[in-house]
N, C-alpha and C positions, 0 to 999 in steps of 0.2 A: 557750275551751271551746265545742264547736256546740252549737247548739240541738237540740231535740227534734224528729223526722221529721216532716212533714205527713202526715194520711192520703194513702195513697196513694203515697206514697214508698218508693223500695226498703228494706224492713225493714236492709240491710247499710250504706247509706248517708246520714250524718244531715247537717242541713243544714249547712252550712260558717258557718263564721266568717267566711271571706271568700271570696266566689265572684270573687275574683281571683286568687287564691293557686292555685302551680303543684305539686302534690305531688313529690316530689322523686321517689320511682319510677316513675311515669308517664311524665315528660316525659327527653326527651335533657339528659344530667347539665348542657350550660352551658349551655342553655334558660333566659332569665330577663327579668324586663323593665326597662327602661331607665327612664331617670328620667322619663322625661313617660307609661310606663305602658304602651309598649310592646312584646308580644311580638318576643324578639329569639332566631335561631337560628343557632345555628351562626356568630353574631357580625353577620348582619345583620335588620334589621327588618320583620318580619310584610308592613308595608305595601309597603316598596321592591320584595320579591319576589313580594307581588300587581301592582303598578303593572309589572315588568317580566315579568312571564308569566302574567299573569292568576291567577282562581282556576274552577274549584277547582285545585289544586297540589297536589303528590305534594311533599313536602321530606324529605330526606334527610340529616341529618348524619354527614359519612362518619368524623368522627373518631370517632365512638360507635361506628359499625360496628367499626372497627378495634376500636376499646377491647375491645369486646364478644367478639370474634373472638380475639383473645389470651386475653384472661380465662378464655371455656373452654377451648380447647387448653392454655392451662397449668396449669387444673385436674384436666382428664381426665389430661396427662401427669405429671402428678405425682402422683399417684392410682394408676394405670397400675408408675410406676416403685416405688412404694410394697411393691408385690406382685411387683416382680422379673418384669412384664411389657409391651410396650409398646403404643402405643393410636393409630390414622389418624383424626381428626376430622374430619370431611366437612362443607360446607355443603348443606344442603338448598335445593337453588336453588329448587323449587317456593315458598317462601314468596316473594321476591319476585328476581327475573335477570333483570339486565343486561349487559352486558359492562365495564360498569365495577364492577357491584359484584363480579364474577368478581373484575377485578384487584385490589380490597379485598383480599377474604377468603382469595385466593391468596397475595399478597403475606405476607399475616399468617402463611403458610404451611399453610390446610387448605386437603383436596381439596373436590372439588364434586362435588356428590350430584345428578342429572338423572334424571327423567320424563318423557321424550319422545325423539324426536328434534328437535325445536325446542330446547330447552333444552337437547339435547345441543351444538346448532349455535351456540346464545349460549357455552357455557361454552368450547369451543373457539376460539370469535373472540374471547374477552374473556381466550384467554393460558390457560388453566389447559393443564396437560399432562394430556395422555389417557391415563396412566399413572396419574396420581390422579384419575378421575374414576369415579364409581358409578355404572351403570344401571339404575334401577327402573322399573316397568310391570306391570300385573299384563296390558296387551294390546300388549304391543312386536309391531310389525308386523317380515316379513321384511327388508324395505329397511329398519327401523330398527337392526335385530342386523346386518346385513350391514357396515352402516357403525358401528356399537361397533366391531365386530370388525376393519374395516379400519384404524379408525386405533388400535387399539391400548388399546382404555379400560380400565381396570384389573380391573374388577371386575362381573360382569352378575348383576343378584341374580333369579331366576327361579323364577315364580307358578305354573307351572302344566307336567303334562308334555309338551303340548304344545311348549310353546317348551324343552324341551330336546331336544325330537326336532328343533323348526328349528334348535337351534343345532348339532346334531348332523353337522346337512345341510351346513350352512355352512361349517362348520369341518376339511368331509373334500371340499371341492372343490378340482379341482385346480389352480382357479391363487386359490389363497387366497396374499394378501400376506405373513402371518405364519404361523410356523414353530414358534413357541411356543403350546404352550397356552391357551387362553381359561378366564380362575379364574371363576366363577361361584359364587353363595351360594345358597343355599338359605330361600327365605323362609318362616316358620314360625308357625302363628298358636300362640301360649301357651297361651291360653283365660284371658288376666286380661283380665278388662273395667276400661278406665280409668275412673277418676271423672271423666264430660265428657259433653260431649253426643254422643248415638248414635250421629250421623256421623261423630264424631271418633275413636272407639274403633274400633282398626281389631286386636284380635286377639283377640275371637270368632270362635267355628266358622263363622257364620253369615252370610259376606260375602264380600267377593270376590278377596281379597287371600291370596294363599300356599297353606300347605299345611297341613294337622291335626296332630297330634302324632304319629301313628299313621300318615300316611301319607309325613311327610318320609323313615324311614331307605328306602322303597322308591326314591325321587327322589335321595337321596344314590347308593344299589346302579349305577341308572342312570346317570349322570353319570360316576361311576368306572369305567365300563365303553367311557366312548367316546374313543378316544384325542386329539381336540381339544379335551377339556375338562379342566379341573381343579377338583377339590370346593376350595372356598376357605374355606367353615364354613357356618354357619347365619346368617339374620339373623331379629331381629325389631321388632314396631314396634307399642306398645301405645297408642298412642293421639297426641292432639295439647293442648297447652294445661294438664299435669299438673302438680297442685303435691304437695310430698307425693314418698317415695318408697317406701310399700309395692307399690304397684305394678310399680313397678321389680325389688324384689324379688323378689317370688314368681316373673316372668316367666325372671329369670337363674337362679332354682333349678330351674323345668322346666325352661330350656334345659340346662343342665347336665348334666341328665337323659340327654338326647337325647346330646348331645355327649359325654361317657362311653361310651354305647353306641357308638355310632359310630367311636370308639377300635379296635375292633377289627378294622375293615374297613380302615382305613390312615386317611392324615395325616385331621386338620380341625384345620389353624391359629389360623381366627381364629372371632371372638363378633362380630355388630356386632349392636349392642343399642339403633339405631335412635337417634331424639330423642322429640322431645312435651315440651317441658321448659318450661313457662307464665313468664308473665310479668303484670305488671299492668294491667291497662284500666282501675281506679278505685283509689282510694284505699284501699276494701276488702280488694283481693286482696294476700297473702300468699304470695310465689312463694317456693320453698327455695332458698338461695343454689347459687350454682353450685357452689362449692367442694363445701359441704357436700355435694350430689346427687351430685357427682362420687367424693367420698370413699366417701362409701354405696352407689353400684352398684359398681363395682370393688372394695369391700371386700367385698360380697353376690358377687359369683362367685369371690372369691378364697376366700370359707367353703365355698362348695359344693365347688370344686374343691380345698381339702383334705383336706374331709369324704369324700371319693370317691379318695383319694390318688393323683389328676392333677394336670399340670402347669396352671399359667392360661395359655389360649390369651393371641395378640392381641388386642387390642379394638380394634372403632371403633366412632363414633357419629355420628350426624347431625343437629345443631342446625341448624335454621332461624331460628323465631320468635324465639329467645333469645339472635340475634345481632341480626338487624335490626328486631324490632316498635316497642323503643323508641326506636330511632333516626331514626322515620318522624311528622312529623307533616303533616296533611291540610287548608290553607285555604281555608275557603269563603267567601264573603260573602251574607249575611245578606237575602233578598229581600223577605219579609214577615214578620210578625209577631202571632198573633190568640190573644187568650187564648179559653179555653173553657172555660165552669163544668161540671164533671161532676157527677151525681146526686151522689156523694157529698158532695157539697159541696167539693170542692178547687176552687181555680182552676187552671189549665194554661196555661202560653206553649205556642203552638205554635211554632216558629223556623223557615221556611224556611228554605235555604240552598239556592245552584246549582247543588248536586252529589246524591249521595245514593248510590242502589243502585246504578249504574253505577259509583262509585269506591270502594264499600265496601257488599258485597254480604255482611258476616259477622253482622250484626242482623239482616236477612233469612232467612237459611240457620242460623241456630245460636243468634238469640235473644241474641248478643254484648252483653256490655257496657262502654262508653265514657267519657269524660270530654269535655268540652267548656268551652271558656274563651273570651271576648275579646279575639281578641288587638290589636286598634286602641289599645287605652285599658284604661283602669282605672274602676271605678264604685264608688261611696259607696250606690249603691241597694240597698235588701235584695234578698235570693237570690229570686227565685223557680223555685217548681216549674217545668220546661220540658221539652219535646220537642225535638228535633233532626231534622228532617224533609228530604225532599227534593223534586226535582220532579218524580219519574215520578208517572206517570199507576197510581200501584199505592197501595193503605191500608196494605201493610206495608214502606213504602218509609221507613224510619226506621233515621237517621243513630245517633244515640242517642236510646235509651230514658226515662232518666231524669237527670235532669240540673238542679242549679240555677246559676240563671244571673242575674247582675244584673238588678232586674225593666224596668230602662230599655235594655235590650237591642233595637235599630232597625233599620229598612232599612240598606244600607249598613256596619253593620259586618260587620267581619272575624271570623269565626270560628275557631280551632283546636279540631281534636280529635288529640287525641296516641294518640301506640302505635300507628301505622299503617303500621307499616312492614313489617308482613308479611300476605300473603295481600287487600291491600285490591288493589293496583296489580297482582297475579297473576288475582282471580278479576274484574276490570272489563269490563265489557260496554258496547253501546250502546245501551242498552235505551231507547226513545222515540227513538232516532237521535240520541242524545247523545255529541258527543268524548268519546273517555279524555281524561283530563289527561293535561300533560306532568309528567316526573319532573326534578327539580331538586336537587343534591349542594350543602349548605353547606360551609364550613371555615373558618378564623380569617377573618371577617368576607367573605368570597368567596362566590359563588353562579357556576354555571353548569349549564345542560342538557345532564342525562344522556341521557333519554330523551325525544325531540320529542311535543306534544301533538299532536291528532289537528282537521280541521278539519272542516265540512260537505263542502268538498269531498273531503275523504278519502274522508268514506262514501261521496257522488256514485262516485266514481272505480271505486269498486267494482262497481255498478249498471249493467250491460250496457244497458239502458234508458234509463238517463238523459241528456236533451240538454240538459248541463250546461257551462256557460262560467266561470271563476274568475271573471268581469267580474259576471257576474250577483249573483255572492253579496253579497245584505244580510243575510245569519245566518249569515256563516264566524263559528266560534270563536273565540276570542282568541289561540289559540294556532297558527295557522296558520306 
C-alpha cells in the first residue's frame, strides 16, 4: 500500500512502495530488471547500451512498435468491419521518423501520415509506397505539392484556399507525370475543444489549422470544380494526448453533419478522423484501451450515419503517440545531485542529468508529465521527493517535474525515463550547442543504431566561420 503524498507532491501521485518498481503501462511491456537489479530492454542492459553509445540515448524497442502497430489496425479494422465499412490506419510520422521506423509500421501494414516535405522524404527512403502516404501542412510550400504530386502520394489533406489554388496550378501543367487525379481531403476544424493542453487542442475556430464548419462545403464546391483534383472526404483532428472518448464523439456527429450535406454535390468517400489517442507518462494516467476507442468512434459515426439514412463512409485515422510513446525509453546519467529545503518545509532532490530540453522539450512546452527510475541498480533507500533536471542554461529546463526517487540517488548513475518515444527525438534541438542523441532499436537481446548521434563537430560543420579541425576536439560527444 503507498504511503501518503509529501506536501508538495503532485495531489495524483502518492509515494511508491517502491521507487524501483516499473509500472507496467508506462514502460515497454518486456522492460524489467535482471537479478542484480538492472534495467533491461528490449532483452539487453541499461548499462551495456550506455557503455556502447553513451547517454543521453534515445531506445527504442521495435518489437512494441510492432505490437503496438497491429493492435490498433486490428482494432480500427474490426471496428470498421463491424459497421460493414472499411478503415486506412496511417502512422503519424511526426511523432517520431525514421526510416527504419517507416519500415516497422509499414511492414505491420499502415500507411504513413507526413508534415513536410522532409518527412515526406524519410517516409519514401524508408519503403513506404506513396500511394499510402498522407500529406498534412497547414503551409505546404509549392516545391512541396509539386513533388506529393510527382511521386504519386495518396492523399493531400489541405488547410487553406490558397493551396487549392496551388494545387490547382499544379496539377493542370502540362508536362505533369500523372494522369490521374490528385484525392485530396478537406481538413475541418469541429469546434470540440480536446481535454489537453491549448497547444494540443487543435479543432477550435481559433487557430491555424483547416477550415470552419461553415466555410469547408465552399472548399469542397472548389475542388470539385478543378479537373486534377478529387474530393477524397473531409478530415479532422481534435487534439493530441486524449483519454476518454466524448470528444471523439461529438466531433464525428458534426462531421456527419457536414458529410451528409455534401452528399448532394457528388461522391465524399471517406471520414479520416485524425488520432490524439493518450497514453501514460505516470502511473496515474488512465488511457482507454484501444479496442475499446476504436469500437466507440466507428460505432459514433455508424449512429450518426443511420440516423441521417447514409451509408458509413471509409474511415482512416492516424495514430502516432499510441504506437510508439511507450515503446521509447530516454538514458541519462545522473551529473549532480543537491537537495533543496523549500519554505514549505519539503525537502527536494534536485537530479541533474546530461540531457534535458534538447532531448525532450514536452515539460517545457505543455508542462508534460513523466516517470523516472534507476536504471543501474535497485535501492532499499526510502523514496524521496525529486526533480529531474537538465543542463541548459534555462530554470524551466526540467526533465520531470515530480518524481520520487530512491533518496541515495548519485553522480554516475543511470537514469531512465520511459514513454519517450514520441514527440521527444521529433521536437530535439541544440539548444546551449548540445548533440541530439543518437536513436538506438532493441530486439530479443540486440541493439543497434538507428539514427547516428550528432557531435561538436556536427555543429562546427555547419558554422561557415568556424576554423574547426576533428584533431582539435576535446568536447566531441560521445557519440561521434
Amino acid at each position: 500500500m503507498s504511503a501518503a503524498p509529501s506536501p508538495g507532491s503532485p495531489p495524483s501521485r502518492d509515494v511508491p512502495a517502491d521507487p524501483n518498481a516499473l509500472a507496467a503501462a508506462v514502460w515497454p511491456e518486456r522492460a524489467h530488471r535482471d537479478g542484480a537489479g538492472e534495467l533491461m530492454l528490449g532483452g539487453v542492459r541499461a548499462g551495456d547500451l550506455a557503455a556502447r553509445f553513451g547517454t543521453p540515448l534515445y531506445v527504442m524497442d521495435e518489437t512494441e512498435v510492432r505490437e503496438h502497430a497491429q493492435r490498433v489496425r486490428d482494432a480500427f479494422e474490426r471496428a470498421a468491419a463491424a459497421h460493414g465499412t472499411t478503415v486506412r490506419v496511417y502512422y503519424a510520422g511526426k511523432a517520431f521518423l525514421s526510416t527504419e521506423i517507416v519500415r516497422w509500421v509499414t511492414s505491420e501494414g499502415l500507411g504513413v501520415d507526413v508534415a513536410s516535405g522532409g518527412e515526406l522524404a524519410i517516409a519514401i527512403a524508408g519503403g513506404a509506397d506513396a500511394a499510402a502516404v498522407g500529406f498534412h501542412g497547414n503551409n505546404k510550400s509549392v516545391a512541396e505539392l509539386e513533388r506529393a504530386i510527382d511521386l504519386g502520394v495518396g492523399s493531400i489533406v489541405v488547410d487553406s484556399p490558397v493551396e487549392i489554388e496551388r494545387l490547382a496550378a499544379l496539377t493542370s501543367r502540362a508536362d505533369a507525370p500523372r494522369t490521374d487525379p490528385q484525392t485530396v481531403f478537406v481538413r475541418v476544424n469541429s469546434g470540440v475543444h480536446a481535454e489537453t493542453h491549448s497547444f494540443l487542442a487543435t479543432a477550435h475556430e481559433d487557430q491555424k489549422f483547416g477550415f470552419a464548419l461553415h466555410d469547408a462545403p465552399a472548399a469542397v464546391a472548389r475542388i470539385r470544380e478543378i479537373p486534377g483534383l478529387r474530393f477524397g472526404g473531409l478530415h479532422s483532428h481534435i487534439g493530441s494526448q486524449i483519454f476518454g472518448v466524448a470528444g471523439f464523439r461529438e466531433a464525428a456527429s458534426r462531421l456527419i453533419d457536414l458529410h451528409a450535406s455534401l452528399l448532394d454535390g457528388g461522391d465524399a468517400p471517406a471520414l479520416n478522423l485524425g488520432g490524439g489517442f493518450g497514453i501514460a507518462y505516470t502511473e496515474a494516467d488512465e488511457p482507454t484501451d484501444i479496442a475499446d476507442l476504436a469500437a466507440a468512434i466507428v460505432g459514433a459515426v455508424a449512429e450518426e450515419c443511420a440516423a441521417r439514412g447514409i451509408p458509413v463512409p471509409r474511415l482512416a485515422f492516424e495514430p502516432g503517440r499510441s504506437i510508439v510513446g511507450q515503446a521509447g525509453v530516454t538514458l541519462y546519467e545522473v551529473g549532480t545531485v543537491k537537495p533543496v529545503h523549500l519554505e514549505s518545509g519539503v525537502d527536494r532532490l534536485y537530479v541533474s542529468v546530461d540531457g534535458g530540453m534538447s532531448d525532450n522539450a514536452r515539460t517545457a512546452l505543455y508542462g508534460a508529465q513523466y516517470s523516472a527510475r534507476i536504471a543501474s541498480r535497485t535501492s532499499s533507500a526510502d523514496p524521496a521527493l525529486s526533480r529531474v533536471v537538465g543542463k541548459h542554461c534555462e530554470a524551466g529546463d526540467i526533465v520531470v517535474d515530480l518524481e520520487y526517487l530512491p533518496g541515495d540517488v548519485a553522480p554516475g548513475d543511470l537514469l531512465a525515463v520511459p514513454a519517450t518515444g514520441a514527440y521527444c527525438y521529433s521536437l530535439a534541438s541544440n539548444y546551449n550547442a548540445v548533440p541530439r542523441p543518437p536513436v538506438v532499436a532493441v530486439r530479443d537481446g540486440e541493439a543497434r543504431l538507428i539514427v547516428r548521434g550528432e557531435s561538436v563537430d556536427d555543429l562546427l560543420a555547419r558554422d561557415v566561420g568556424a576554423a574547426w579541425r576533428p584533431s582539435d576536439a576535446s568536447t566531441k560527444g560521445p557519440h561521434a
